[in-house]
C-alpha positions, -999 to +999 in steps of 0.1 A: -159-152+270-172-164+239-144-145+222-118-162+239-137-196+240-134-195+197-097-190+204-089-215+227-112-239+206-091-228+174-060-235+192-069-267+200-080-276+164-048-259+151-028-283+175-047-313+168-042-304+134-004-299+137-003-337+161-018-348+131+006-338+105+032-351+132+023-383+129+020-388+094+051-370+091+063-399+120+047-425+095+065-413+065+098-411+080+092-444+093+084-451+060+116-438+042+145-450+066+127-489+061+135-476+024+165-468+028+176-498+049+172-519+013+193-493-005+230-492-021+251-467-007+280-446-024+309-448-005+333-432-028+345-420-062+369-408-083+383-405-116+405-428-127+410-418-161+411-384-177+413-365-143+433-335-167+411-322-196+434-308-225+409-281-235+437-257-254+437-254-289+474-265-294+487-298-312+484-318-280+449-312-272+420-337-292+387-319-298+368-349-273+388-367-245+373-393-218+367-395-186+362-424-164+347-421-129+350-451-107+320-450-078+318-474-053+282-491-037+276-506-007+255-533-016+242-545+018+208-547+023+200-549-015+181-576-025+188-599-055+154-582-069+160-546-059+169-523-081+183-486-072+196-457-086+231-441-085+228-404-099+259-386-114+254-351-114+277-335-140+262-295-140+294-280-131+313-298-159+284-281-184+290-245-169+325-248-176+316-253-210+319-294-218+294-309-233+288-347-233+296-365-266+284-396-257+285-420-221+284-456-208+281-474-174+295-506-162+293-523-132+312-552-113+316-571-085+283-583-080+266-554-094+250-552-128+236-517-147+204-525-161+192-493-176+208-456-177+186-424-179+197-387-191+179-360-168+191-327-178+228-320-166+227-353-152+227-396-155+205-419-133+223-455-131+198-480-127+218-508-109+207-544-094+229-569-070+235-603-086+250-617-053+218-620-036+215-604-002+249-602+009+279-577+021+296-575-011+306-539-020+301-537-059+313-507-083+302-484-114+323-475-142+309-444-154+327-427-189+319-398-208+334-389-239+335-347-237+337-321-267+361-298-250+363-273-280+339-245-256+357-259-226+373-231-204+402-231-179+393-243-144+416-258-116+388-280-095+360-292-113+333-321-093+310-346-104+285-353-079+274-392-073+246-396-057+230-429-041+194-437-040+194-431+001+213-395-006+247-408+002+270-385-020+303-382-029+330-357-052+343-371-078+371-343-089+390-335-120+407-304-137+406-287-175+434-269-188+419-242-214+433-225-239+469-207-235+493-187-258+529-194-242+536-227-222+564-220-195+581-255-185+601-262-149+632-285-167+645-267-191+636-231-178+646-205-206+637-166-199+603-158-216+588-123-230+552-124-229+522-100-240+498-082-210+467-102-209+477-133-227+474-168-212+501-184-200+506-225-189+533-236-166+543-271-168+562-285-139+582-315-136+557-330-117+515-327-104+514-309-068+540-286-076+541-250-061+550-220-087+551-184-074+555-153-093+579-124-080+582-089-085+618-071-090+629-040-078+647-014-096+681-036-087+664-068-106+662-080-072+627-101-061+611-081-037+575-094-030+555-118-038+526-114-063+505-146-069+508-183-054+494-213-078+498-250-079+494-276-108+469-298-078+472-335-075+456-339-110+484-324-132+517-310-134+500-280-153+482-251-151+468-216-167+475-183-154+461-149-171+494-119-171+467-096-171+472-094-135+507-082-139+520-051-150+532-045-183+571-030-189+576-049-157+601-079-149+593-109-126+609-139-115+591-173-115+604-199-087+589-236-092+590-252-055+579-294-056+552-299-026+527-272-006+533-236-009+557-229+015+586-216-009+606-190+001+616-164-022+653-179-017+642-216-022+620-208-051+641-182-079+674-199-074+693-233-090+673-246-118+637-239-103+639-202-116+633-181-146+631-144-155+599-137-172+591-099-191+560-083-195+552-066-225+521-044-234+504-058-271+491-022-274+460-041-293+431-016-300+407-008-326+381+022-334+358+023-357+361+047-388+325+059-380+302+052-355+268+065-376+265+044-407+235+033-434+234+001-444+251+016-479+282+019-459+306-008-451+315-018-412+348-001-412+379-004-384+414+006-376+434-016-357+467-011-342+493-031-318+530-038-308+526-071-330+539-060-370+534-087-394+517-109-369+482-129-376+444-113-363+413-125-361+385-097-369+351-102-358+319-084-366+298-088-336+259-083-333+243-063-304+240-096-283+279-106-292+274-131-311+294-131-340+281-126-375+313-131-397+348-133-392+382-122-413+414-134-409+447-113-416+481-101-406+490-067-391+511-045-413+545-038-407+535-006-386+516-028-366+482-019-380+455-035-398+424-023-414+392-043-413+360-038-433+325-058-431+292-055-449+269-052-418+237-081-418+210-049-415+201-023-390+208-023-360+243-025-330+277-039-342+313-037-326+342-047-344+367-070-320+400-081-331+422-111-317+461-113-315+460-149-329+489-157-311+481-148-276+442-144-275+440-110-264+414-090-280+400-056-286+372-044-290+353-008-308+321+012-292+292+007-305+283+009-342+247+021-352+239+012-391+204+030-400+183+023-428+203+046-461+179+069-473+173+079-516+206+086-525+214+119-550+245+142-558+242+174-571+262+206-580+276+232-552+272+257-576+250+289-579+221+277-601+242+245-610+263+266-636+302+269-633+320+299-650+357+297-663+380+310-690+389+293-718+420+271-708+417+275-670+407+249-648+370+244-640+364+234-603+332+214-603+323+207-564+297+180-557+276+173-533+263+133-523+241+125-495+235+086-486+259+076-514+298+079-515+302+078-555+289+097-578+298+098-618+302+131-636+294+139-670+310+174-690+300+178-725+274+158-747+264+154-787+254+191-794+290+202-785+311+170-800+330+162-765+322+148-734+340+133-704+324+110-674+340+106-642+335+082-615+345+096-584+342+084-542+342+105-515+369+087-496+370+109-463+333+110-458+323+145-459+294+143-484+319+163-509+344+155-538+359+186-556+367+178-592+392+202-610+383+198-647+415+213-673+397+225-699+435+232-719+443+192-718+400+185-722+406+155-755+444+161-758+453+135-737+446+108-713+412+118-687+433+105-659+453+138-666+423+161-675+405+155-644+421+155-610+401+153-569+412+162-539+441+143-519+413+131-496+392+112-521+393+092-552+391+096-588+378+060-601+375+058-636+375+083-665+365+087-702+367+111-731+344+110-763+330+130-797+344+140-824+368+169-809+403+158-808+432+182-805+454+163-823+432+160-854+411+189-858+416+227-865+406+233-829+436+224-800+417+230-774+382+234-758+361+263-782+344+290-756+309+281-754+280+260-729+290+227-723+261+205-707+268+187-676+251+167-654+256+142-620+245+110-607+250+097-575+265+059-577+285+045-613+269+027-642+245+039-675+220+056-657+238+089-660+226+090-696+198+087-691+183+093-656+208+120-638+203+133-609+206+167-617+222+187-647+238+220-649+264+239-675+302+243-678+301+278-696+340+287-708+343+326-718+372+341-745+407+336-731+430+371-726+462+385-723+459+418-704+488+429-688+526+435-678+534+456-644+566+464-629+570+465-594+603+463-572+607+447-536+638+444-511+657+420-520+654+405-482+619+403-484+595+376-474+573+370-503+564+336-508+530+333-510+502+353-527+486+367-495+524+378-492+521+399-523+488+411-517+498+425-482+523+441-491+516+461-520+520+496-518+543+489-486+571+470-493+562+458-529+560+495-550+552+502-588+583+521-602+599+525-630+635+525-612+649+502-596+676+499-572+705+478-582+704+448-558+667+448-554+636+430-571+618+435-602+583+417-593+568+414-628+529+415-625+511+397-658+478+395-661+461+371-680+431+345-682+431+308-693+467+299-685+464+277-656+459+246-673+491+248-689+509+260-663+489+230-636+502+206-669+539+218-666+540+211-625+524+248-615+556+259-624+555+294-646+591+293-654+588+258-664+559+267-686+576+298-698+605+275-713+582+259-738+567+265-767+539+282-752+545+315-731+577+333-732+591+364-710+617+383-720+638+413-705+662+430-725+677+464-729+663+490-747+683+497-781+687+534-774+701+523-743+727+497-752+765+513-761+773+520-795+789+491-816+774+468-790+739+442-787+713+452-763+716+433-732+690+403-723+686+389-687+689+355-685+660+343-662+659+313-647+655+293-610+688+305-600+673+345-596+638+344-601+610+325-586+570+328-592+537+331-574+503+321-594+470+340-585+452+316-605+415+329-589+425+368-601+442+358-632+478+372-624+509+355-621+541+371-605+580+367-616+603+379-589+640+385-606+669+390-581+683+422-598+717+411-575+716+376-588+704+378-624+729+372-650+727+392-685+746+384-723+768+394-739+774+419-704+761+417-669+738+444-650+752+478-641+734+510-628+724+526-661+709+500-679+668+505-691+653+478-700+619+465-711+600+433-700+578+413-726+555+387-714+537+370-751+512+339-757+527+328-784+506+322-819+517+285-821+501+278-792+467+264-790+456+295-766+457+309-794+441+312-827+465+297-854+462+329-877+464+357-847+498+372-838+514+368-807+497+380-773+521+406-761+521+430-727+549+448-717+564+475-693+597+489-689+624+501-659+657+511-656+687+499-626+699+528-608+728+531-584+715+526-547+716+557-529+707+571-492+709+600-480+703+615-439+688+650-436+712+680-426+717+714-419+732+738-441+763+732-431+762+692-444+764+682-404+735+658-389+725+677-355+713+655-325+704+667-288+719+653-255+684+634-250+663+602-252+645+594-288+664+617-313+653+610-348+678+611-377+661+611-409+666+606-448+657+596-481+666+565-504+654+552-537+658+515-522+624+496-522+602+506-495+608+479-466+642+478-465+655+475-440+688+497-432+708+503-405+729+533-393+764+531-373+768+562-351+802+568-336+816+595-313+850+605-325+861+621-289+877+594-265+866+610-234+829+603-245+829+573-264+796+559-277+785+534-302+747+526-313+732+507-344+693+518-345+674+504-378+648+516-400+625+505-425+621+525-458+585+542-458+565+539-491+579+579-506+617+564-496+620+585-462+633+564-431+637+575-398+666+563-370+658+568-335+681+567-307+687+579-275+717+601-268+711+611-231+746+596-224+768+614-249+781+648-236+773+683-256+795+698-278+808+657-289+813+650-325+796+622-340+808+603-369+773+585-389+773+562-418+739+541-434+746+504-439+725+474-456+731+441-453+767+450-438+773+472-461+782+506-460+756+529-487+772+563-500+795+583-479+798+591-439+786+622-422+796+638-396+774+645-363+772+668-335+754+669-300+742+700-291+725+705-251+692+688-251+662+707-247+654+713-213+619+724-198+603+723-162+570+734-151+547+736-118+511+734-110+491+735-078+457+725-063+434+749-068+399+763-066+383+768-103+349+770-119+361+741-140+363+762-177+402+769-168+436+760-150+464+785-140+498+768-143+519+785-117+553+785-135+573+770-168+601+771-177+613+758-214+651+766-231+633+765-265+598+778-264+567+759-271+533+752-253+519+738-222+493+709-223+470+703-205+456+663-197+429+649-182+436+626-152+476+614-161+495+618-186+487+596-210+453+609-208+430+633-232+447+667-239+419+689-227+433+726-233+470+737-245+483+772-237+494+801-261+527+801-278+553+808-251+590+821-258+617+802-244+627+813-208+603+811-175+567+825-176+546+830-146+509+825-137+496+809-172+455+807-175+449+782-198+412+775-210+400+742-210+380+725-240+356+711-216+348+715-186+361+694-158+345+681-124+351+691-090+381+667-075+396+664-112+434+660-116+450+676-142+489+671-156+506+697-173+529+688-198+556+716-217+556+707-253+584+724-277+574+741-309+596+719-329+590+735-362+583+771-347+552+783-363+541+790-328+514+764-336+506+730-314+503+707-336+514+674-321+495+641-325+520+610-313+549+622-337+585+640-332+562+674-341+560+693-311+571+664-286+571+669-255+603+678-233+618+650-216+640+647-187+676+630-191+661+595-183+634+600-214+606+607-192+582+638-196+581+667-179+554+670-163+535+683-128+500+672-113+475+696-095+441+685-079+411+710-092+383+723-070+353+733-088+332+765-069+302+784-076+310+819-078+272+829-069+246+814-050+212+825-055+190+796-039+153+800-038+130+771-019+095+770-016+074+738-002+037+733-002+026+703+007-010+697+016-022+667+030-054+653+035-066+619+047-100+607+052-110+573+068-139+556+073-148+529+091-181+512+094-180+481+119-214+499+145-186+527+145-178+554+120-141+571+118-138+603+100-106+625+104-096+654+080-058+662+082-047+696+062-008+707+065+002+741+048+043+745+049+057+775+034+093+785+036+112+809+018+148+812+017+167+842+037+135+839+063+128+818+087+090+816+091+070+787+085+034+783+085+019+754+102-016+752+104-039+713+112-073+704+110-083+670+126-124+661+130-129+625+142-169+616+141-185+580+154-219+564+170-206+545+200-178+529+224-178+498+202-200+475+221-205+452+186-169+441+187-169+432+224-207+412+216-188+397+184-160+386+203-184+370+230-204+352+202-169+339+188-160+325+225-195+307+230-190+293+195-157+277+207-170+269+237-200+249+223-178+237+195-159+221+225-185+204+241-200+186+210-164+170+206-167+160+242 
């Protein structure tokens, strides 16, 4: 009772508390409405001037413009001493991005505006009634002066006016942003305009109703895609095409009043206009998205706008911009922006079409704080090996920089160069090719040279070694100091970063090889050569007529003056420098006549430079080549001279000329097929016949062989090809299964569709013919009896594991031609039971009663008339042929167990089995003792203690 007493008596307090709040809440409410009864009241506004803000940044828009609201107060009530407060709230004009320039309020008709008040995003009017206590209804002139150059586009915006007794009204106005294309009613013209840019449509007059069609694949409108109005405030307004599709046309229907337009109404007469949609294709990535603050912010930009004005921005991580750059697209349409960045940290790069506002923008770009930067050699202990006149290539490596400046040479050896390179393409690499045959002959520009993908910047040449001037022309063979800095400027002299040595070795001439190649070869580069030597490329010292001499010359320190005459040996040959010449050996040339020289030149000959192995290859068109004062013919011997000549500077100015040579002779093309002894090429009425021969035409020519029956009752026709092996012997292979024995064949080699020595004549003789049989049968897996073959021209049968394709596992004896009967053949390994063997008749093609095939036409197998083999399958059974099986078991088993709970277990299990086999007895014999000391009256006592434990447990809870 007392319980409920406190509650009750806290509920009554609590009540009297909340009647007490009541009525002070009654007294202040009382309070307020005697308040308000003495207050002004707004009872409307507007804006009477400047209800259409021009923010755009076209000619007809001002940086500030005005606006005037007009508010009317109730004055009744308001004593000629009270003064009150109209509030206009202008928040929403501020979060559309105005901002007030400056403001004034005036009053009339009995009203006066003694005092104005900035709070925030708002203006308190302090106003006062002159007329006394009366009824007149007095007004305030509010105007604000906006900077409009933030403002953005919005249809409805609303001041707020508020009275002093919270009477409010809306005073509304619009502001036109920015826009790229303005689209008028009267005239109307068709427009083209960019996806994403803003458009403004200007009507003939405010309240006027534009819609925006789509077409159909006719051009017809087909639905409607976005309703707008210009509002009572204006006759324009903003509409962003990003909404519409680009590659797309519309039709846009201006309709005067509400939006109830039809399609029909709206895009015919003078109210319509086609409008196209184009896609600006404006983007832009970043050249790198990992920089140091050594790097430059860097950007591609690309867009469907050539030649047209951007606006490039570097943007911090928050977006604010940090410096701008102002250019025109290329005339691809592209543009590329760089910016020094303001320290670590986030940047993107955005770009602007200036002429529609539509920008782009890259993914982030992180700039880390650049580390030391260094450069040094990629070479093994910083030393770089070459021959004297070759080209050195001197590969550096920068990290944290992207110049470096190269020095070759010093003081001590009266020449040195420096080189300012940049790695252009960013991989922490510039290879520098160094001529050491132009090194202080001419300009550095041409002495030094870097790869496509970076730049060389500057270059100089000192000391006292100049080629023109002194006894020596070009760089002497000896240690040439170099060293590398990362960055340009003096430093290099005298704080490199790390140094290393140019070491040029004694020049050679080594020497001249002659090789020969088809002439329809495909030799262009040096892996070409190198792949094919000893194939299709052959040292000889005769050469077919038609074919190619390849002239191998081996010799170091010539590829700066061949790099200096475009990498061109022939050029190079043509000067003063190198010379090759092939002419006709003396003893050779007809009596009362010159020697012979080949003329060689582009028109027959072309080169390949090995500049890493020192050799250099002249191909010369043996079928091409021209000769004075007579041309080529089979017969001729000639000898090939390459020489370095002693003017040269590659040479020493008192030394004779460098000279290697080799010689070969043109021989008449010849190829001949293999016969019998009676001149007559023998084929079989069967599938892959091989006709074979010998040629002295390069090996890997290719030649071809026409084979023709002469009999009309079995015609046949067949061009099979060949390749010449490296010893001259080719081999044709064709199938003559559908010519008839006893035809006559007519056979004649051709090359290039020509026809090569004389016809022979052919004959087809009955194919060799063979069957054989094989059955499943019980084995002990060491042999296999073949029940039967059969073969017209003697030979062997194989044996092959599986199919036949598969390993040859045992061949018979040598078996004369006719049928044999029950062949044993032993195997080379045994097989398993279940096995299935194939065997295959093979013909002694050669007869030495031998096998000896491997894959070749020796001792091929016999086919059928369709080309198959001949072949037959059996399934082997492997058997024991004696059994002799002898088993004995013992097992003994014992277990013990013991168990001590107030009882003891004991049991002793023995189990003898012995079984021999051919008998049938078996000994059994068990043992089981089982010892203990009661019935197990401890477990039943335990389990009675465990149930009066629960039992007591249970009452306790209870």
């Amino acid at each position: 009772m007392t319980g409920t007493n406190e509650k009750v008596r806290s509920l009554f307090l609590a009540a009297l508390m909340v009647m007490s709040v009541f009525a002070m809440t009654a007294t202040l409410s009382g309070a307020a409405v005697a308040d308000t009864a003495n207050s002004a009241t707004v009872s409307g506004a507007s804006v009477t001037t400047g209800a259409t803000l021009n923010a755009s940044s076209y000619a007809d828009s001002t940086e500030t413009q005005n606006t005037t609201i007009n508010v009317n107060v109730n004055t009744s009530g308001l004593g000629s001493d009270d003064v009150d407060n109209v509030t206009v709230d202008y928040s929403e004009a501020t979060d559309n991005g105005l901002s007030v320039d400056s403001y004034s309020a005036t009053a009339s008709n009995g009203l006066d505006v003694t005092d104005t008040t900035v709070n925030g995003d708002s203006v308190e009017i302090e106003v006062t009634n002159d007329n006394g206590n009366g009824t007149t209804a007095g007004t305030v002139d509010f105007g604000v002066v906006w900077d409009v150059s933030d403002a953005e586009n919005e249809n409805l915006v609303e001041h707020i006016v508020t009275g002093e007794d919270d009477s409010s009204e809306a005073a509304q106005f619009k502001v036109v942003g920015d826009y790229a294309t303005k689209i008028t009613q009267t005239p109307n013209p068709d427009t083209e305009v960019f996806r994403g840019e803003m458009v403004q449509f200007e009507a003939d007059n405010p309240e006027t109703s534009i819609r925006i069609f789509a077409t159909d694949s006719d051009g017809d409108v087909s639905s409607t895609v976005k309703n707008l109005n210009t509002g009572t405030f204006s006759d324009t307004i903003n509409y962003d095409t990003s909404n519409l599709d680009a590659g797309e046309e519309y039709v846009v229907g201006f309709n005067t009043g509400a939006n109830t337009g039809s399609p029909a109404t709206d895009t015919t007469g003078n109210n319509a206009l086609n409008l196209t949609v184009s896609d600006l294709g404006l983007d832009i990535e970043a050249d790198s998205n990992s920089i140091t603050t050594d790097d430059p912010i860097e950007a591609t930009a690309e867009s469907n706008a050539p030649l047209e004005a951007y606006t490039a921005r570097l943007l911090d991580s928050d977006g604010d911009e940090v410096t701008a750059d102002i250019g025109d697209f290329d005339g691809s349409g592209e543009a590329d922006v760089s910016f020094d960045d303001d320290g670590t940290g986030n940047y993107t790069v955005e770009i602007e079409h200036n002429d529609t506002g539509i920008t782009a923008e890259t993914d982030s770009i992180e700039v880390s704080e650049a580390g030391d930067s260094t450069a040094d050699f990629d070479a093994t202990n910083n030393v770089v090996s070459e021959d004297q006149g070759d080209i050195a290539n001197i590969t550096l490596n920068l990290e944290n920089t992207d110049t470096a400046t190269l020095v070759v040479g010093g003081e001590e050896s009266s020449y040195y160069l420096v080189a300012e390179v940049e790695d252009d393409d960013g991989d922490g690499q510039v290879s520098v090719d160094f001529n050491s045959y132009l090194a202080g002959t001419v300009n550095g520009d041409d002495v030094v040279s870097v790869g496509d993908d970076d730049n060389l910047l500057s270059t100089s040449q000192g000391g006292d070694f100049n080629g023109s001037t002194t006894d020596e022309s070009i760089l002497a063979a000896t240690e040439y100091d170099m060293n590398v800095t990362s960055g340009t400027g003096d430093r290099v002299f005298t704080d490199p970063d790390t140094v290393g040595s140019l070491s040029l070795t004694e020049r050679s001439t080594d020497a001249h090889t002659v090789w020969t190649a088809p002439e329809d070869n495909d030799i262009s580069e040096v892996s070409d050569v190198y792949a094919n030597i000893e194939s299709s490329i052959t040292q000889t010292e005769e050469v077919a007529n038609g074919d190619l001499v390849v002239h191998q010359i081996e010799a170091t320190g010539l590829e700066g003056v061949v790099e200096s005459n475009g990498g061109d040996l022939l050029d190079t040959i043509n000067t003063s420098v190198l010379n090759l010449t092939v002419e006709q050996n003396e003893s050779n040339a007809p009596a009362n006549a010159d020697p012979k020289s080949l003329d060689i030149g582009s028109a027959s000959a072309s080169t390949i430079t090995d500049y890493e192995n020192d050799s250099y290859f002249v191909l010369i068109d043996t079928g091409d080549v021209t000769a004075s004062p007579r041309s080529i013919k089979n017969g001729d011997e000639y000898t090939a001279e390459f020489s370095v000549n002693s003017s040269s500077e590659l040479t020493e100015s008192d030394e004779d000329d460098e000279i290697v040579s080799d010689h070969f002779g043109i021989v008449e093309p010849n190829a001949e097929l293999d016969t019998n002894d009676d001149d007559v090429v023998v084929v079989e009425s069967a599938a892959g016949e091989e006709i074979t021969g010998e040629t002295n035409y390069a090996p890997g020519t290719e030649l071809t062989l026409r084979v023709q029956s002469e009999s009309s009752t079995s015609p046949f026709l067949a061009r099979p090809s060949a390749t010449v092996e490296s010893d001259g012997s080719f081999t044709f292979t064709q199938a003559f299964t559908d010519v008839a024995p006893g035809s006559t064949l007519s056979l004649q080699i051709r090359r290039n569709n020509a026809n090569v020595g004389s016809s022979y004549d052919g004959e087809v003789e009955e194919g060799a013919t063979a069957s054989v049989s094989i059955s499943d049968q019980e084995t002990d897996g060491t042999t296999v009896t073949v029940d039967s073959v059969t073969m017209s021209e003697g030979g062997f049968v194989a044996i092959h594991l599986n199919n036949a394709s598969g390993q040859v596992i045992g061949t018979s004896d040598y078996l004369t031609s006719g049928s044999s009967d029950t062949v044993e053949i032993e195997l080379d390994q045994d097989i398993d039971d279940g096995t299935t063997v194939v065997a295959m008749p093979h013909q002694d093609t050669n007869n030495n009663e031998e096998y000896e095939f491997s894959g070749g036409s020796t001792d091929a197998p016999y086919t059928n008339s369709d080309g198959s083999f001949v072949t037959d399958s059996a399934s082997i059974t492997v058997t024991d042929t004696e059994t002799d099986t002898e088993t004995e078991t013992e097992t003994d088993t014992e277990t013990d167990t013991e168990t001590d709970t107030e009882t003891d277990t004991e049991t002793d299990t023995e189990t003898d089995t012995e079984t021999m086999a051919g008998g049938d007895d078996t000994d059994t014999e068990t043992d089981t003792t089982t010892s203990g000391s009661g019935p197990g009256f401890g477990v039943i006592l335990s389990l009675v203690g465990l149930l009066a434990a629960a039992l007591l447990a249970a009452r306790r809870n209870n």
